[in-house]
N, C-alpha and C positions, 0 to 999 in steps of 0.2 A: 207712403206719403211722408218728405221732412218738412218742418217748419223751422223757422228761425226765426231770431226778433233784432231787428236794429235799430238805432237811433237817429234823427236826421235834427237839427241844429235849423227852425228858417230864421230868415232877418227878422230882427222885429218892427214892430212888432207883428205879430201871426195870431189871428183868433182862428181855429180849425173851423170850429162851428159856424161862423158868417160864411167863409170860404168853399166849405164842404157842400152847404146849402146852399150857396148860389152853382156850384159845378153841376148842383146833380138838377138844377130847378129845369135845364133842357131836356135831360136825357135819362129823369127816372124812372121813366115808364117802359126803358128796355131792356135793364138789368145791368148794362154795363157798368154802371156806377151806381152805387145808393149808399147814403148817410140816415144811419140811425142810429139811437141811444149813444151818440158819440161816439161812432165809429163809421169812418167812409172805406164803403169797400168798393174796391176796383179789383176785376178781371184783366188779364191781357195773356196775349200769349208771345211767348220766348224763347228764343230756344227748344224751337219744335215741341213746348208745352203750353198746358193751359194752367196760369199764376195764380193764386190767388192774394188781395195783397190786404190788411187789416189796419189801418191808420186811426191811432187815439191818438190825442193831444194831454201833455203834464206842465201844468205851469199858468200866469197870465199872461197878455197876450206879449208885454214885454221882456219875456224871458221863460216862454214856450220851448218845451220838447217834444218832438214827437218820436211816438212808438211803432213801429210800424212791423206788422207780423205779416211774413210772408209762408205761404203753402204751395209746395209744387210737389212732384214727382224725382226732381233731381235738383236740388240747391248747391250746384257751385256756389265759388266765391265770386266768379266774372258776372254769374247769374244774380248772386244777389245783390251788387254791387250795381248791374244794371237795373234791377228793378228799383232801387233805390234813388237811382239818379233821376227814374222815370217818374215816382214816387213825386220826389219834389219839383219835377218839372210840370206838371200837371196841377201842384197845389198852388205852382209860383212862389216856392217860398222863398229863392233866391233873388227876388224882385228887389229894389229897395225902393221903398213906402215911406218909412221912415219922415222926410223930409216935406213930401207930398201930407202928411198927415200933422205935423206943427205949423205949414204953411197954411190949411186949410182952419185949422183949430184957432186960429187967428182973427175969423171973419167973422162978423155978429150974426148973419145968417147962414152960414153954414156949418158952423161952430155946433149946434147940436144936432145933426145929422152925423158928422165927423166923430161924437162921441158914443154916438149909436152903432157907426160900420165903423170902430175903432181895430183895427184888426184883419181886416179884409185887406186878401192879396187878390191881383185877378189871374184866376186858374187856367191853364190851357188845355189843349187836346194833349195826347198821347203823342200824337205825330202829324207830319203838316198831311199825310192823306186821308183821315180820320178828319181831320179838318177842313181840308176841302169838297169831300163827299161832304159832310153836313151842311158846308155852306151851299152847297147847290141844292141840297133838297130843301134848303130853308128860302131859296130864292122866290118871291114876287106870291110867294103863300103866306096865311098866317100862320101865327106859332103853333096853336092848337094843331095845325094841316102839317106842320113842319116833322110837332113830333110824334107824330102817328107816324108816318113815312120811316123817321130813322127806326123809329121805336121795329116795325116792319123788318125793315131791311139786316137790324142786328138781330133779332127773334127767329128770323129764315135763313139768316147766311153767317150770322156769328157764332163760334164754338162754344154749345152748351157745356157746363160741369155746376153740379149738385153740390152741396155742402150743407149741411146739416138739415137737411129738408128746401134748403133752398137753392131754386135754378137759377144762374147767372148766365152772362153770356160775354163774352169777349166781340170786339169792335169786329167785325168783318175783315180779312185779309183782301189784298189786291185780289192772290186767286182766287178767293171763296167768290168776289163780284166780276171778277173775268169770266168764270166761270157757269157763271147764275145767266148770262146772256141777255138780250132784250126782253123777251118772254119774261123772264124771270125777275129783272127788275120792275118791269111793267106791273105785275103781280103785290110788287108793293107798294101801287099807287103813285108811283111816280110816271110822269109825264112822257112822252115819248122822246122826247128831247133832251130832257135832261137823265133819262136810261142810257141814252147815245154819250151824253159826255162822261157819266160816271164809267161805261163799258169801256170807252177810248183810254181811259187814263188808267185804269184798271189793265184791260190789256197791254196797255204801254208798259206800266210797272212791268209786267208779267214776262214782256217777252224784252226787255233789259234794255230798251230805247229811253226810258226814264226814271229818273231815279230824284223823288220829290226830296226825301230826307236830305239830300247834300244841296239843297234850297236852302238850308240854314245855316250853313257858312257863307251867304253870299249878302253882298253888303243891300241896304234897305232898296236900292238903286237896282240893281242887278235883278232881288228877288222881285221888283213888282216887272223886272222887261222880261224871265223867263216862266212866269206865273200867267202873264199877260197872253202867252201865247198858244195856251192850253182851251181848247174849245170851253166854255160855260163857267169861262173866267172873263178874260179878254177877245174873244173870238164869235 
């Protein structure tokens, strides 16, 4: 096993701690992600491995560094370079806030709110299919219903690895969910319907008719007419 530790620079300002806390308030109960004692750790897998990635924060929140230790079984420089980028894409730290947050600290009623989430970036998914499985199992259910289901579906079909007594688990791959079939999404409580759209989009990934990640070079315009046309989006 090597580890390495690099550095990542967000905009400011970046409180980790607001930020880490609101990422993981949907999806703590699956392992994918959890923040504690000031560290948010994230699984993912890369490079035909499974990551581990260890994110502290050094600084306030205007002039914040973060640490971020990564564990794999083979750390290139392409490897950690991409976890890195994944890293801050995930924490939004390349957001700028900044401006949004001297305009709000302005308002007599919103002014002490502002200096409570002083800090707060808003975090994203991993990747847009990570994100759209979630959005579908969160459709027209509560959240409590919502994260049972993900919670599920990463627990049966995301790649387990242990670390120091504790089990994690990585986001489910396309094939892990092409794979799992209707039967087997069914099994996590999801709906018959929305098993059909996650297996559709999953097999599409799978067998190279789709490719959701080059959704994010395409302009705000584009991505909602080719989003739109994916069953249990727009369809």
């Amino acid at each position: 096993m090597q580890r390495t530790i690099i550095k990542l620079i967000p905009r400011p300002p970046f409180d980790l701690n607001l930020t880490a806390t609101y990422r993981c308030s949907y999806s703590q109960e699956d392992g994918v992600d959890s923040y504690q004692d000031g560290i948010y750790t994230r699984i993912m897998f890369m490079d035909r491995q499974i990551l581990q990635t260890r994110t502290s924060s050094i600084g306030p929140p205007d002039n914040s560094v973060l640490r971020v230790e990564i564990t794999g079984d083979s750390l290139s420089r392409n490897t950690v370079n991409a976890m890195g980028e994944s890293i801050g894409r995930i924490l939004g730290i390349n957001t700028e806030v900044k401006k949004f947050y001297q305009v709000v600290s302005e308002d007599p009623q919103l002014a002490p709110l502002c200096q409570r989430l002083y800090g707060l970036h808003s975090p994203r998914t991993l990747s847009i299919f990570e994100a759209l499985v979630t959005t579908i199992v969160g459709q027209q259910v509560a959240r409590a219903a919502a994260q049972a289901v993900r919670a599920a579906l990463v627990l049966r079909y995301g790649y387990p690895i242990t670390w120091n007594g504790i089990t994690y688990h990585a986001f489910p791959t396309p094939k892990s969910l092409a794979r799992a079939g209707i039967k087997g999404l069914r099994n996590c409580n999801l709906s018959r319907r929305k098993a059909e759209y996650i297996l559709e989009i999953a097999q599409a990934i799978e067998a190279g008719v789709l490719d959701l990640e080059n959704f994010g070079i395409l302009t705000p315009k584009e991505f909602e007419d080719q989003i739109c046309t994916l069953r249990g989006v727009g369809l």
